[in-house]
C-alpha positions in Angstrom: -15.1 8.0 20.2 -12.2 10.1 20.9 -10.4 9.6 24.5 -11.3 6.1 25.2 -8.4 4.7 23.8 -6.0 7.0 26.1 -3.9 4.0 27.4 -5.0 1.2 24.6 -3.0 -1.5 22.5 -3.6 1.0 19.7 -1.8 3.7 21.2 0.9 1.9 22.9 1.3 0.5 19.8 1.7 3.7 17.4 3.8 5.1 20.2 6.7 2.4 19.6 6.6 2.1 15.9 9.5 4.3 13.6 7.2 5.7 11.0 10.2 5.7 8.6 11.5 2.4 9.4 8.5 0.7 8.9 7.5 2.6 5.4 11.1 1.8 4.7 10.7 -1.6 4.6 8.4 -1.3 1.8 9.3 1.8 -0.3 13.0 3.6 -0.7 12.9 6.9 1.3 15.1 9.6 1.4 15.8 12.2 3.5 14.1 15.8 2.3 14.5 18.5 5.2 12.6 17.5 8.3 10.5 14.2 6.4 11.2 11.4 4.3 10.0 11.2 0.7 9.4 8.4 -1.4 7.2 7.1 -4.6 3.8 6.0 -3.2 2.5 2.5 -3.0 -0.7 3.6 -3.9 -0.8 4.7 -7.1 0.8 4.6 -10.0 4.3 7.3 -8.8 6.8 8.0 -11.3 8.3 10.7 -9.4 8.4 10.8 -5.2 4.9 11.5 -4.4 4.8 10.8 -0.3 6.1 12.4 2.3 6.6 10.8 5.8 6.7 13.3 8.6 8.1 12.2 12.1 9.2 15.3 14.0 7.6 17.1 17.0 5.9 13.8 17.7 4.0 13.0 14.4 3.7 10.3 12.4 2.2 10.0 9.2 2.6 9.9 5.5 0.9 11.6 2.9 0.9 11.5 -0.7 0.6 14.7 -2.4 -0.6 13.3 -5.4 -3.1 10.5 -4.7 -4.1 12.1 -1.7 -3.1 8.5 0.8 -2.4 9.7 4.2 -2.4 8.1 7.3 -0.5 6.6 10.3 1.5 3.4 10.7 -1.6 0.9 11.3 -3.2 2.6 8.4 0.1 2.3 6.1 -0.4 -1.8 7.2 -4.2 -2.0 6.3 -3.6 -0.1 2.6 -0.6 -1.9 1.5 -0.9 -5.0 3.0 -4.5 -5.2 2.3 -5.2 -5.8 6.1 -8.5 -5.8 8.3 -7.2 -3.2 11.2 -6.6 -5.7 14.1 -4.7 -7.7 11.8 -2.5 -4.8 11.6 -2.1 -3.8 14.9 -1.2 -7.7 15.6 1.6 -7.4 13.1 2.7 -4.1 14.8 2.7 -5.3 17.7 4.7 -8.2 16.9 7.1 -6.2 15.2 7.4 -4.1 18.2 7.6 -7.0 20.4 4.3 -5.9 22.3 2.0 -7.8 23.6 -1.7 -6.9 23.1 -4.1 -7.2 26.0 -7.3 -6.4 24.2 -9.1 -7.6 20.9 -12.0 -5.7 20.1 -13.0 -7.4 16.9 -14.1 -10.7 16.8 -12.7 -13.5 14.0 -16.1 -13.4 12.1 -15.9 -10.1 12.1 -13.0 -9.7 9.7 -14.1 -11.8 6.6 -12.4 -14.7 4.7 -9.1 -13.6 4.6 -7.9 -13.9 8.5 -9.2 -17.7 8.2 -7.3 -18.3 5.0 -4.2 -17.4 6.5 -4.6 -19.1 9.5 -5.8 -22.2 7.5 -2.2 -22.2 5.2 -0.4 -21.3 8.9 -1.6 -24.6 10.3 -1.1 -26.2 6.6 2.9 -25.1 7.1 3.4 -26.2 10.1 1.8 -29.7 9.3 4.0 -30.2 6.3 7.3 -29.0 8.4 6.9 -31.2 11.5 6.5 -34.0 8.5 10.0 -33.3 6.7 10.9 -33.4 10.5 9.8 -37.1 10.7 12.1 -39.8 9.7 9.8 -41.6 8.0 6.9 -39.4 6.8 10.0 -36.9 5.1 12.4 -39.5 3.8 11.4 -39.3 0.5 11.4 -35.1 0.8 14.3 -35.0 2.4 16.2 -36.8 -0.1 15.2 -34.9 -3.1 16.6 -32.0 -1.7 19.5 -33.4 -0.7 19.9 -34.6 -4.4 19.0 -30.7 -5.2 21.7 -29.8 -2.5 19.4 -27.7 -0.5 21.4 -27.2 3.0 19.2 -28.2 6.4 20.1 -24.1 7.1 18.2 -23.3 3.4 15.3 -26.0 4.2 14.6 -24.4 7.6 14.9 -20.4 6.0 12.8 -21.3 3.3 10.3 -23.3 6.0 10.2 -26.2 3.4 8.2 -29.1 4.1 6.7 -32.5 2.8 3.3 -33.6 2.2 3.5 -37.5 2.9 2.9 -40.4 1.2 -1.3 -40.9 2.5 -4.4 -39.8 0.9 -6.1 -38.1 4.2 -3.0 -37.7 6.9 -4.0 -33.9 6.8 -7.8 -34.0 6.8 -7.5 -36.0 10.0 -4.5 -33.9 11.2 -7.3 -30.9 11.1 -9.9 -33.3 12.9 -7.6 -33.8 15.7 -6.9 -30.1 15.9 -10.5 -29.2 15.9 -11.5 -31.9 18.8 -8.6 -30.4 20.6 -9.2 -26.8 20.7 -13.4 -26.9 20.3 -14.6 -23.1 21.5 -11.8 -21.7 20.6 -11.4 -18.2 19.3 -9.3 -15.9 17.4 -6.2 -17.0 16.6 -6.6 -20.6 18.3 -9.7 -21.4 16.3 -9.4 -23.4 13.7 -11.3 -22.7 10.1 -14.1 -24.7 8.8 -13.0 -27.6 6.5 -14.4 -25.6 4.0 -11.4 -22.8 4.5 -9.2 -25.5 4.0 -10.6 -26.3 0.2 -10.5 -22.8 -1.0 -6.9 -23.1 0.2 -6.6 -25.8 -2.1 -5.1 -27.8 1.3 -8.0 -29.8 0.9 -10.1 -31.5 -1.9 -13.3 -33.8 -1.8 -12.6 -37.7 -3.3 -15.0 -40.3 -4.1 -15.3 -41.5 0.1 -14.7 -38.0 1.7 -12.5 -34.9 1.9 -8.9 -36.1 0.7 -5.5 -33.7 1.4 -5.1 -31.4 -1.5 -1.1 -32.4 -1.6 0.9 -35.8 -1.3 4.0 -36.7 -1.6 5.4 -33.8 -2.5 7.9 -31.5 -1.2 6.5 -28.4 -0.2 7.6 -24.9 -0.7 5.9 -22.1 1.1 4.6 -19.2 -0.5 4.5 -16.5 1.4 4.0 -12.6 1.3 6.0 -9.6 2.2 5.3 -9.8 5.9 6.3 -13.6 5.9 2.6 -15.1 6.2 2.0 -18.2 4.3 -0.9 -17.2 1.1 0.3 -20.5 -1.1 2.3 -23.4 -1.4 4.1 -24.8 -4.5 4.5 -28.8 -4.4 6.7 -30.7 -6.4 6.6 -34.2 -7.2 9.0 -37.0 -5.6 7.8 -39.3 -8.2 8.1 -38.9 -11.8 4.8 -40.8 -12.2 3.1 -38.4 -10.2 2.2 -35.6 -12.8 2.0 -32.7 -12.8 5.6 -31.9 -12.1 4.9 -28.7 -10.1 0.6 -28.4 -8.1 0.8 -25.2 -7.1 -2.6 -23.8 -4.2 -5.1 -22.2 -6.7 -6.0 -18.4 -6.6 -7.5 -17.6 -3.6 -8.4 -14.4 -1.0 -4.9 -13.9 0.1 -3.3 -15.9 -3.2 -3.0 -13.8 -6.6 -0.7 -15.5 -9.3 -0.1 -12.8 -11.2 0.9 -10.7 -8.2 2.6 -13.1 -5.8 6.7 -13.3 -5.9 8.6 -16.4 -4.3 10.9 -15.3 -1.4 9.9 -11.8 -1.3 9.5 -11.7 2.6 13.2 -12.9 2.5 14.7 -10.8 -0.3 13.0 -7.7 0.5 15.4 -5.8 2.6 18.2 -6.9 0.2 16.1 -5.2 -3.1 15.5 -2.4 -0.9 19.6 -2.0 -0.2 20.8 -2.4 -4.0 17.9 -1.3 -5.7 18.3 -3.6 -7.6 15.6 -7.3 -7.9 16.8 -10.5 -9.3 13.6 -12.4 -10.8 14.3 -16.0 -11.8 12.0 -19.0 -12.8 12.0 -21.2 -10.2 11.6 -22.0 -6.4 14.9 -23.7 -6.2 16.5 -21.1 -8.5 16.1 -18.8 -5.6 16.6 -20.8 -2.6 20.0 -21.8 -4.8 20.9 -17.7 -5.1 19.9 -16.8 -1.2 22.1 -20.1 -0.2 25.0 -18.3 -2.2 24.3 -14.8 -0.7 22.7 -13.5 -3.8 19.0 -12.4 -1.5 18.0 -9.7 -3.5 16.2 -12.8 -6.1 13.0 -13.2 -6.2 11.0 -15.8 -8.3 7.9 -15.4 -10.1 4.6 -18.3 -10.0 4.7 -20.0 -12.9 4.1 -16.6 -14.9 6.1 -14.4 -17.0 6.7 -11.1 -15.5 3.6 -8.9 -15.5 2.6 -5.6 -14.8 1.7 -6.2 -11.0 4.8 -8.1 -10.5 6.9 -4.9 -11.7 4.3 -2.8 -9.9 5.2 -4.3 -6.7 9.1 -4.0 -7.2 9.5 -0.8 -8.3 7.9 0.3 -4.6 11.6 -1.5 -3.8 13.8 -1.2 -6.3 15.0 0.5 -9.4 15.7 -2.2 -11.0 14.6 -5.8 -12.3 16.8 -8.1 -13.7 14.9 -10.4 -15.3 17.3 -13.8 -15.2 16.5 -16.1 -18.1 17.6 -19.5 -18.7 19.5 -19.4 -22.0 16.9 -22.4 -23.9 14.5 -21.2 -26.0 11.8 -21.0 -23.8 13.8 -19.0 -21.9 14.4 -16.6 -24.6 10.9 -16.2 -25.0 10.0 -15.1 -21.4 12.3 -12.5 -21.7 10.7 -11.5 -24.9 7.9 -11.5 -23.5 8.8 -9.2 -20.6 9.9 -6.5 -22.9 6.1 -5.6 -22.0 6.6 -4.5 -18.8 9.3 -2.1 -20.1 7.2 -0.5 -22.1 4.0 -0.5 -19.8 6.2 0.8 -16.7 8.7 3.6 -15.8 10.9 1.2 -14.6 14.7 -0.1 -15.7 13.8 -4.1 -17.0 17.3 -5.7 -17.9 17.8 -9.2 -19.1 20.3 -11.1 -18.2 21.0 -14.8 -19.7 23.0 -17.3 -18.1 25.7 -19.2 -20.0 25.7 -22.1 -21.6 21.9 -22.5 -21.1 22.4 -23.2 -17.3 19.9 -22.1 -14.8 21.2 -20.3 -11.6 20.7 -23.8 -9.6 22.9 -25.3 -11.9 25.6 -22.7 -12.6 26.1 -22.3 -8.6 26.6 -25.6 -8.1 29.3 -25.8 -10.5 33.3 -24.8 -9.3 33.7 -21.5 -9.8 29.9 -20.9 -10.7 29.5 -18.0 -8.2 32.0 -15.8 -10.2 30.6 -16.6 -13.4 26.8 -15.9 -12.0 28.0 -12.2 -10.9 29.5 -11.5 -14.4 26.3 -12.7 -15.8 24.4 -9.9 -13.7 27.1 -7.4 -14.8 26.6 -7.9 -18.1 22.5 -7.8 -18.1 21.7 -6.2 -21.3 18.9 -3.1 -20.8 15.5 -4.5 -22.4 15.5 -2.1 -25.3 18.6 -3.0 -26.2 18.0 -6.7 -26.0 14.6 -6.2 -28.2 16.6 -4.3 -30.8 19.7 -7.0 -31.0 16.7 -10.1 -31.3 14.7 -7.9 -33.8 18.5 -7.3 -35.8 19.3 -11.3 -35.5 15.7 -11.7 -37.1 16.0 -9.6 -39.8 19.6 -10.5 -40.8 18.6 -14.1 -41.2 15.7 -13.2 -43.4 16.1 -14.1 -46.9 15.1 -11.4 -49.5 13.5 -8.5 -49.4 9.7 -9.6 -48.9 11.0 -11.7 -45.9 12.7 -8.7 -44.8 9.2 -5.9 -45.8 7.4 -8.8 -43.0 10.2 -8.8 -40.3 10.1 -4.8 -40.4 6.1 -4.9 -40.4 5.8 -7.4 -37.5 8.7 -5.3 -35.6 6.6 -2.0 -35.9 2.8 -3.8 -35.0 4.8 -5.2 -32.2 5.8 -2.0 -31.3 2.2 0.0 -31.7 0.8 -3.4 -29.4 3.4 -2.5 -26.7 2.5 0.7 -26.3 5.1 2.7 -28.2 3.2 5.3 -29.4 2.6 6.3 -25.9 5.9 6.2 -25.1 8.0 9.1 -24.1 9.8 10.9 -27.1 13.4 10.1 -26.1 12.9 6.2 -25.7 10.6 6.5 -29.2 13.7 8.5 -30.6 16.4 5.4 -29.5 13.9 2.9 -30.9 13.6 4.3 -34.5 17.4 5.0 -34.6 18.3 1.5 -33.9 15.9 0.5 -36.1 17.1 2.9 -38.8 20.7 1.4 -38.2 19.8 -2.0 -38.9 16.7 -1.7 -41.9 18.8 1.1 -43.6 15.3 2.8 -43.7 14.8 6.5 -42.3 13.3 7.6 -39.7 10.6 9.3 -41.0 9.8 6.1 -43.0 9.6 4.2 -40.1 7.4 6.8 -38.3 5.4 6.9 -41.5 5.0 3.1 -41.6 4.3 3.0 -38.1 1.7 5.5 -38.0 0.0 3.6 -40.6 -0.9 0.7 -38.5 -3.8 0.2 -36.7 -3.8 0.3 -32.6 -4.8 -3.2 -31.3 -9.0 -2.3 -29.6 -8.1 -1.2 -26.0 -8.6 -3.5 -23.3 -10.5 -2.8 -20.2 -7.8 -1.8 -17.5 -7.5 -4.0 -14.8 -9.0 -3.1 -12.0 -6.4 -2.2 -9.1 -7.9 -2.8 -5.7 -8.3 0.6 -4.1 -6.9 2.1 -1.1 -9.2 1.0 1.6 -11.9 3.8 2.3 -14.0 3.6 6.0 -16.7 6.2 6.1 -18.7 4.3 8.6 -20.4 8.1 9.4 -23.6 9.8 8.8 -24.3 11.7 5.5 -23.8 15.1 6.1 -24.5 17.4 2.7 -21.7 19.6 1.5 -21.5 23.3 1.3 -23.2 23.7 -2.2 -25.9 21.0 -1.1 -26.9 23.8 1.8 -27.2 26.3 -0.7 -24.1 28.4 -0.9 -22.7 29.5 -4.0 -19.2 28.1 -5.3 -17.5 31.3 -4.3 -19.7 31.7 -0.7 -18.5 28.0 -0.4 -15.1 28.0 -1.1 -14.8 31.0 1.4 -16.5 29.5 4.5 -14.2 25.8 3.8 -11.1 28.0 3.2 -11.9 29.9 6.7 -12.7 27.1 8.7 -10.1 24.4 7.5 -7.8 28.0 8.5 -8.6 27.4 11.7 -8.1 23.8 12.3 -5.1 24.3 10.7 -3.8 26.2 13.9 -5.4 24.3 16.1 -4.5 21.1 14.9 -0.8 22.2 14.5 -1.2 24.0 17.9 -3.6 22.9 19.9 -2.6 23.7 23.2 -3.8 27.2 22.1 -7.4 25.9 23.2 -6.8 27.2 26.4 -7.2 30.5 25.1 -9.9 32.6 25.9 -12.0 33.8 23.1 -13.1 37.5 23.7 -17.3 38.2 22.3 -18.2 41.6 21.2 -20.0 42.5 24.4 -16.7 42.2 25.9 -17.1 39.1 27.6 -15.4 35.8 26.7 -15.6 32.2 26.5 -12.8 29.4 26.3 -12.1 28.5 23.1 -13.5 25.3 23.4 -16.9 27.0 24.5 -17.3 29.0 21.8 -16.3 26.7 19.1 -17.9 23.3 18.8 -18.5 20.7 15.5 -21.7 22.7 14.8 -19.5 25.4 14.3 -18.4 23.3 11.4 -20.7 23.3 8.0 -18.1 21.4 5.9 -18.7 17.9 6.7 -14.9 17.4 6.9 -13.8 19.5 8.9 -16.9 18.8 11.4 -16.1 15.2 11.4 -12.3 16.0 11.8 -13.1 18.7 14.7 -15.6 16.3 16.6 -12.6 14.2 18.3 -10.4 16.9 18.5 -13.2 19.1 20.7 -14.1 16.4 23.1 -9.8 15.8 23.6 -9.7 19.9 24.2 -12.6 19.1 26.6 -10.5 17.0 28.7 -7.6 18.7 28.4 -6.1 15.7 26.8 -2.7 16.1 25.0 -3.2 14.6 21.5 -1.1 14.4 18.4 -2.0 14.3 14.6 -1.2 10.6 14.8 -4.0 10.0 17.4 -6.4 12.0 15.3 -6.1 10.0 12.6 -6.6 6.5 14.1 -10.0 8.3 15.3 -11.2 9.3 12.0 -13.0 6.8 9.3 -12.8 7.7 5.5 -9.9 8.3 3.6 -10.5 11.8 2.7 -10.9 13.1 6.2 -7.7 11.6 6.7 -5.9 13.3 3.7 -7.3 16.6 4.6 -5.8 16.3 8.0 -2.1 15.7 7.2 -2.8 19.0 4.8 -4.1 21.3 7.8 -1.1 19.8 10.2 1.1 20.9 7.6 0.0 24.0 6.6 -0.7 24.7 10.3 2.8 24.3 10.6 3.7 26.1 7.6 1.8 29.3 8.3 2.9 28.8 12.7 6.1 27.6 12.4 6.1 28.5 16.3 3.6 29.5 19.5 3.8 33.1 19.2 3.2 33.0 15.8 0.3 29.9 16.0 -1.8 32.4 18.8 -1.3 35.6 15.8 -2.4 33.0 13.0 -5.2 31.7 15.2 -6.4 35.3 15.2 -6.6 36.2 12.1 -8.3 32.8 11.0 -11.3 33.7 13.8 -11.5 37.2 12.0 -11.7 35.6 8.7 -14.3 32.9 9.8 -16.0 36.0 11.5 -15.9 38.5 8.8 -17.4 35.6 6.3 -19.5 34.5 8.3 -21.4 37.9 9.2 -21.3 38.7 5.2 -23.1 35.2 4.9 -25.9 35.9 7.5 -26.5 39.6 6.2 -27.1 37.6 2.5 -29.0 35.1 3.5 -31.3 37.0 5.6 -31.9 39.2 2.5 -32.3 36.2 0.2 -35.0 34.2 3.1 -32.7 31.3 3.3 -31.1 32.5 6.7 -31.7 28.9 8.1 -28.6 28.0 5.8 -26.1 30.1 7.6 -25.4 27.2 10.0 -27.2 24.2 11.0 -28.2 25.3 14.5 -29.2 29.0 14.5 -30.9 31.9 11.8 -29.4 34.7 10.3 -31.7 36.9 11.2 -29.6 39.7 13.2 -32.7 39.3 16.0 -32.5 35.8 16.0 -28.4 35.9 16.6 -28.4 38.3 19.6 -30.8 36.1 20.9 -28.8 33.1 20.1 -25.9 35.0 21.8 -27.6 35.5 24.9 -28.6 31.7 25.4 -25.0 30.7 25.1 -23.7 32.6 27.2 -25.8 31.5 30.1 -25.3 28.4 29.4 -21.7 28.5 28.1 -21.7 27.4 24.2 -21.4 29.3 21.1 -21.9 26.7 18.5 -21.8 29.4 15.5 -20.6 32.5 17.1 -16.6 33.7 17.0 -15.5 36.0 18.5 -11.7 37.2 19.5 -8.9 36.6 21.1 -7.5 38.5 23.9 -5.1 41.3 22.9 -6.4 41.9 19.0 -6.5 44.8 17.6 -9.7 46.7 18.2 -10.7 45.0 21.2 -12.0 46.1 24.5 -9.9 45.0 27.9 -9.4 41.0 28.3 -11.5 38.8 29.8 -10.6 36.8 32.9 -7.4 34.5 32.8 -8.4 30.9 31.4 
């Protein structure tokens, strides 16, 4: 619970890590004021949505539209789809910190930490074996052939799987003998781990290794962990050209980008991502200082792959070889354009050359860069291919189909959906080229039939902890929407303060006899009846017990469930918002016990009428008998769980209490 991790990995950890530099890595911030804003990773942002706040010792981001909110190892966990001690290791790490206590065990986290420690030990294996003189001869020389630099094989971790049907499987053996009761990170997986990693596969005496003879590329994801590998062959005999790891718990095809780890930062600093076809495409563009390429996985570009870079950049360039197949990956890109609000440009290489190629050649860097310049904007390049299409149709029935296939493309892509200028640019290059009108096309268009919608895919959610007991809402207890709205408005007032200010919890809180009680005394969770703000208060009261200095970033590693979260970067900030300073916090603190008091009193004198006075609070009647007695018993014993009362030097009050 709250206070035991005073001097913990946890802490120590949050405590060295830049809240902006580390969202930074992943999304484009910009300065707005005091915080940083940005478009949120965790939805589907088309304008900046999240706001990362850093000053007077926070740090958290929250998205105003989504509701995400939490601190850096909660930023790790959502976007990086981590279990939490995985990403406190990774902040540590990046911190250079060294932890000195795991509190959850391997098992305890699920498939995914022994999937990536299965490919870890996979990637070292196949690097120590292009290493070897003999096991990575053959590697070796294919990539000298491909002219892939030792500096671009040791970036790129390349490796070789050799020539031998089980030189892995008894590589793992070995490994297993060696470090038997073993835990955590020096465990090694079940062999089992190692087929779902595709490292491994059964043959007709035994387990078999899942790659041979083969050079091995890495695949790896943004934080530079190895989910994948991609082999290619040595031998033209051994088909196919390209095995690639199959889908997996770490391993999504349609989501995974080669090189992205490397070319993040780069995408980040132009805005701008370079997607090519091919592993040695990219290693080929990094080796002539063009980082910002990525490569996609034997895919064409898809909607998670633009969903991904758009949290980096602003724009993808989508570089094609100039073949026909080529050609129609671009074409089928022009999806993404359409499905996203993101800039998708095309760019083809000359004289069908693919970036390997054209940088190799004299002079090929040069001729690369003005291929980039002169990337053609995806709209533009689906109107010049539907014009060469047309024009080469011969009469006017071939040209009635080209026109009719143009416009069901269109109503399949989504147009009709589309905002009205982009709609507006498409019919008027249309126009241009049909000599039809606008209003014809819009007629003909309208008259075709949207494809049957398919099922959205389902995006995996922000992860969402309750781990906490059921506690009904407001309504559930009986209020009415208006009685309900009223009591959460006044107490998420006053943890607003509170939480903004809390050193005002050595205040003294002045009771209507006169006497008074620290604040902490006379408000507790019970005091709470909106299951938020109880669960939010119950760490914060025992840190005000203990006079323990906390900040909103502490809070939040305490609390489980996403929505207590979110509502606590709202109360810091309006805390702030309405206290922008101490005087002001212990005026605003006062007039949010008066309006928690004056609801409060209204509720019990209702309730008592109505015979459901057991609902004004979960630890005391409304009966007016019943609270004076209530009153009495806490304050010889020193509680008020339900009871406010006011702060020294309020208006209408009687002379102060004793000094807290």
């Amino acid at each position: 619970m709250a206070g035991q991790f005073g001097n913990s990995d946890r802490d120590r950890v949050l405590d060295a890590t830049d809240m902006v530099a580390l969202i930074g890595e992943h999304v484009q911030l910009r300065p707005k004021g005091r915080e940083h804003v940005g478009i949120c990773p965790f939805h589907d942002d088309r304008a900046p949505s999240m706001t990362v706040v850093t000053h007077k010792g926070a740090g958290f981001y929250k998205c105003f539209s989504c509701g995400a909110a939490g601190n850096a190892i909660d930023f790790m966990m959502n976007y990086h789809k981590m279990e939490f001690i995985d990403a406190l290791r990774a902040l540590a790490e990046r911190a250079g910190i060294e932890l000195q206590q795991t509190r959850r065990e391997d098992g305890a986290t699920g498939g995914r930490r022994a999937l990536l420690r299965a490919n870890a030990i996979a990637a070292n294996y196949f690097r120590k074996a292009l290493a070897h003189a003999e096991a990575g001869a053959a590697a070796n020389a294919a990539l000298d052939r491909r002219g892939i630099t030792a500096e671009m094989r040791e970036r790129f971790q390349l490796g070789a799987a050799p020539d031998g049907w089980d030189g892995f499987v008894r590589h793992i053996d070995r490994l297993r003998a060696h470090s038997a009761g073993s835990r955590g990170d020096d465990a090694v997986p079940e062999l089992d781990v190692f087929r779902a990693a595709g490292l491994v596969r059964d043959g007709r005496q035994g387990p078999i290794d899942g790659f041979r003879n083969r050079v091995i590329f890495p695949i790896c994801d943004e934080m530079g962990q190895p989910i994948a590998f991609g082999a290619r062959q040595i031998n033209p005999e051994d088909q196919p050209k390209y095995l690639n790891s199959p889908e997996s718990g770490v391993f999504h095809k349609g989501r995974g980008l080669y090189g992205i780890h490397l070319a993040k930062k780069s995408i980040i600093d132009s805005r701008t991502a370079v997607i090519c076809e091919g592993y040695t495409d990219v290693i080929a563009c990094h080796a002539a200082g063009v980082t910002n390429v990525v490569a996609t996985l034997g895919t064409a570009l898809t909607r998670e792959h633009a969903r991904v870079l758009k949290r980096l950049a602003e724009r993808i360039v989508l570089l094609f070889d100039g073949d026909a197949a080529g050609q129609k990956a671009a074409d089928r890109a022009i999806e993404v354009f359409f499905a996203e609000p993101v800039d998708v440009r095309i760019c083809t290489l000359p004289d069908e050359l693919d970036p390997d190629e054209l940088l190799r050649q004299e002079g090929g860097r040069a001729r690369f860069d003005e291929a980039l310049a002169k990337s053609e904007d995806a709209l533009r390049h689906f109107v010049r291919r539907f014009r060469q299409d047309f024009r080469a149709a011969n009469g006017l029935s071939a040209q009635q189909q080209r026109i009719e296939a143009v416009l069901a493309r269109l109503v399949e892509l989504g147009f009709r959906e589309m905002p009205g200028l982009r709609r507006t640019l498409v019919m008027s290059s249309l126009s241009s080229i049909t000599g039809l009108s606008e209003r014809d096309l819009e007629a003909a268009l309208e008259a075709i039939k949207s494809p049957t919608p398919r099922a959205p895919a389902q995006e995996e959610p922000v992860e969402v902890r309750t781990e906490r007991v059921y506690r009904p809402s407001l309504e559930e207890q009986g209020f009415a929407p208006p009685q309900a709205r009223a009591r959460r408005d006044a107490e998420r007032g006053l943890l607003a303060i509170l939480l903004a200010h809390p050193t005002l919890a050595t205040s003294r809180v002045r009771l209507d006899d006169g006497s008074s009680l620290p604040l902490t005394e006379a408000i507790t969770p019970e005091s709470f009846l909106d299951p938020e703000s109880r669960q939010i208060f119950e760490p914060v009261h025992v840190w005000l017990e203990d006079a323990h200095p906390f900040t909103a970033e502490e809070l939040l590693a305490e609390l489980r469930g996403g929505g207590a979260k979110s509502l606590t970067v709202d109360l810091v900030m309006l805390g702030e918002r309405r206290a922008p300073s101490e005087n002001l916090a212990a005026e605003q603190l006062q007039v949010a016990i008066d309006a928690f008091e004056r609801i409060r009193r209204a509720q019990a004198r209702e309730f008592s009428r109505s015979g459901n006075a057991s609902l004004v609070s979960p630890t005391t009647s409304g009966e007016p008998e019943a609270l004076e007695a209530r009153l009495e018993a806490i304050r010889n014993r020193g509680r008020d769980p339900t009871a406010f009362g006011r702060l020294p030097g309020s208006s209408g009050q009687r002379a102060a209490g004793p000094p807290g």
